[in-house]
C-alpha positions in Angstrom: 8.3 9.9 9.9 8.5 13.0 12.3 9.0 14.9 9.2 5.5 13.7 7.7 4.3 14.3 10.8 4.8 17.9 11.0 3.5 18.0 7.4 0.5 16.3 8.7 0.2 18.9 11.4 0.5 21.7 9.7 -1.7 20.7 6.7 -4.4 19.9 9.4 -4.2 23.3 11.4 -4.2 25.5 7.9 -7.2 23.7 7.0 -9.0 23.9 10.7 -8.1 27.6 10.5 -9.5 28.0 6.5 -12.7 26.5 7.3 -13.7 27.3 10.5 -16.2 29.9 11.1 -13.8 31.3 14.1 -10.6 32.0 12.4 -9.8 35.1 12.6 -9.9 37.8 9.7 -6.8 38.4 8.4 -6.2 39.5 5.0 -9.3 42.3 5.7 -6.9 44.1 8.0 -5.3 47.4 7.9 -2.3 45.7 9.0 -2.7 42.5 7.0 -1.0 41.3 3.9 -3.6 42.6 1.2 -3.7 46.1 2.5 0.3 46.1 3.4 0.8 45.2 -0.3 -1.5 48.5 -1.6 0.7 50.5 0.4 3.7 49.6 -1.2 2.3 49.7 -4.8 0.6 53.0 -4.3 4.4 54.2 -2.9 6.3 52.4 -5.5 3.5 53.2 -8.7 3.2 49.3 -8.9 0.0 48.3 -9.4 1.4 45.0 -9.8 2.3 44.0 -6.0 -1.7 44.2 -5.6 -2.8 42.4 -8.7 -2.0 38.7 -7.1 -4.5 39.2 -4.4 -7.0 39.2 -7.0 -8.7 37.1 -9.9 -7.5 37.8 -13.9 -10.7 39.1 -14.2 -10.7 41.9 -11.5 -7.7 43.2 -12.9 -9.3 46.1 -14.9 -11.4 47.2 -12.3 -7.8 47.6 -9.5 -6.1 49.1 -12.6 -9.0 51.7 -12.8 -9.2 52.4 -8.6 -5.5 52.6 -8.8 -5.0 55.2 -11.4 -7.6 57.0 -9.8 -6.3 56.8 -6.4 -3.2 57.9 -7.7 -4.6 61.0 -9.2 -6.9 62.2 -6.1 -4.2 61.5 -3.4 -2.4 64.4 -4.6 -4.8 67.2 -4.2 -4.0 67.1 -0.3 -3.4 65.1 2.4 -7.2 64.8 3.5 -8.0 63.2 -0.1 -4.8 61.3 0.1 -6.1 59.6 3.1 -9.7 59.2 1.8 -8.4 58.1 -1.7 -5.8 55.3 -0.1 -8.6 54.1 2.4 -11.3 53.5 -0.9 -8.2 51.8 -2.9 -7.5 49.4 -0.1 -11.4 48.4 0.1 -11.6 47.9 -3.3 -8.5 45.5 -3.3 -9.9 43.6 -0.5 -13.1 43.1 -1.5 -12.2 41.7 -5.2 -9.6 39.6 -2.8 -12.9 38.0 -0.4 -14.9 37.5 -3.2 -12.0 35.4 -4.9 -12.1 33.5 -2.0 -15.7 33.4 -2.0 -16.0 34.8 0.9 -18.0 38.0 1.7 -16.7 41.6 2.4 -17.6 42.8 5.9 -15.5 45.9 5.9 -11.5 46.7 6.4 -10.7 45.5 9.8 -8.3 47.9 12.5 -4.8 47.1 12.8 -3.4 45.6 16.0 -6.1 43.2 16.3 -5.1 40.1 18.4 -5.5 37.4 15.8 -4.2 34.2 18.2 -0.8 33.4 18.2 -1.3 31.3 14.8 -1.2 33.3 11.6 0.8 35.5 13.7 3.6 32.5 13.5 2.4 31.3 10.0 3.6 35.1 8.4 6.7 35.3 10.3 7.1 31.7 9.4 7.2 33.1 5.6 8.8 36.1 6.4 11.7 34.3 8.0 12.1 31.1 6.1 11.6 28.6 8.9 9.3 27.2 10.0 9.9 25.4 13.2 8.3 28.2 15.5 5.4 27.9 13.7 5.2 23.9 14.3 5.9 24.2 17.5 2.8 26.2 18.1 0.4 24.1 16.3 1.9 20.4 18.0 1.5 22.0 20.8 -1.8 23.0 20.0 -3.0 19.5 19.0 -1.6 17.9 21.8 -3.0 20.0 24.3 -6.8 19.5 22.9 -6.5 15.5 22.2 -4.9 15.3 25.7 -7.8 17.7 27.0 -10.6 15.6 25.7 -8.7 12.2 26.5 -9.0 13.0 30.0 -12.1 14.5 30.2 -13.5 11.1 28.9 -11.3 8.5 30.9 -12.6 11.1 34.1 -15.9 9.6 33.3 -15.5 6.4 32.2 -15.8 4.9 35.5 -19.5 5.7 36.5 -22.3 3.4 38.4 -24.2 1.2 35.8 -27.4 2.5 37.6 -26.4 6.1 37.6 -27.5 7.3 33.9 -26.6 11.1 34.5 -23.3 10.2 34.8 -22.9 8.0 32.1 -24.6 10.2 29.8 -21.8 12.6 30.5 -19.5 10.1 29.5 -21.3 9.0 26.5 -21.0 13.2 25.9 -17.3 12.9 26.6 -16.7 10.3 24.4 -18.4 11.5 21.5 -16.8 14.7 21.6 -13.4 12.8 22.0 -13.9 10.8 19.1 -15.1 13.5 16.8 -12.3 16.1 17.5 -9.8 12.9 16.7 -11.6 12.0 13.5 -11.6 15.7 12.2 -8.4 15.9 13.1 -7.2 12.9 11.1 -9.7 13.4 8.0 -8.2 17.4 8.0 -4.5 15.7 7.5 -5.9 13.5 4.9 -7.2 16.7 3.4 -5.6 18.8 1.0 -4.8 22.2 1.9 -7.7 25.0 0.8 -8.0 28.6 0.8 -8.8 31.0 3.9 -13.0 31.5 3.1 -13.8 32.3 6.5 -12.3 34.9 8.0 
């Protein structure tokens, strides 16, 4: 049971995080996973550790950057820099617009991105995952406690006095919809990131 809860949990929070317009860019950062893994290929000569990030059919078009990149980054270290920076861009736009999602430019590293995806990578990095779950259940139960008692503050209001029970009506609502989203997103299966 706890076990299928934290499944539930987590399936709901990756999917609150893919589809929500406020979660935070990650694979579009100089520090994020697309962009670490063109470093290592153009270090290594693999273009292969890049070619995962994007669809069968972009797989000419990073072949061609890459060989390229390769080529212009040893003429000196001020095309080096230049030729890396248009490789990586490359890579993640092919990578948003597999996802659907639109290119807005590489992102700086060091970016605060919450203390979620933060978790979820070291989550993968490290092979467990209980750090990570504790983050999101207490994530959850912070908001459905936050909403519970904002709407049980208002329940008791004078029949005559409509302000305040409009505010509770406002309360309520918002208490009930955060729930159902939160229980329809469980029910959900999981989805890619589209909005970064």
């Amino acid at each position: 049971m706890k076990r299928k809860f934290f499944i539930a949990l987590l399936t709901f929070l990756m999917a609150l995080l893919s589809g929500s317009d406020t979660a935070f860019a990650h694979c579009d950062g100089l520090d994020g996973p697309v962009v670490k893994a063109a470093q290592q290929a153009l270090t290594t000569g693999n273009v292969n550790l890049v070619l995962i990030w994007v669809q069968k059919q972009d797989e000419g078009e990073i072949k061609s950057v890459f060989q390229k990149t390769l080529a212009v980054r040893k003429l000196s270290p001020q095309a080096k820099e230049l030729a890396d920076m248009y490789f990586f861009e490359s890579l993640v736009r092919l990578h948003r617009a597999s996802e659907g999602a639109p290119y807005t430019g590489l992102k700086p590293a060091g970016r605060d991105l919450g203390p979620a995806i933060p978790a979820a990578d070291k989550a993968v990095e490290s092979g467990s995952v209980k750090p990570l779950l504790k983050i999101l259940t207490d994530a959850l139960n912070d908001g459905v406690r936050e909403g519970f008692k904002e709407v049980s503050g208002r329940k008791k209001f004078k029949q005559d006095d409509l302000e305040a029970g409009r505010a509770y009506v406002r309360a309520y609502t918002a208490f009930v919809e955060h729930v159902e989203r939160i229980y329809e997103t469980t029910k959900a299966e999981p989805a890619g990131h589209h909005a970064e």
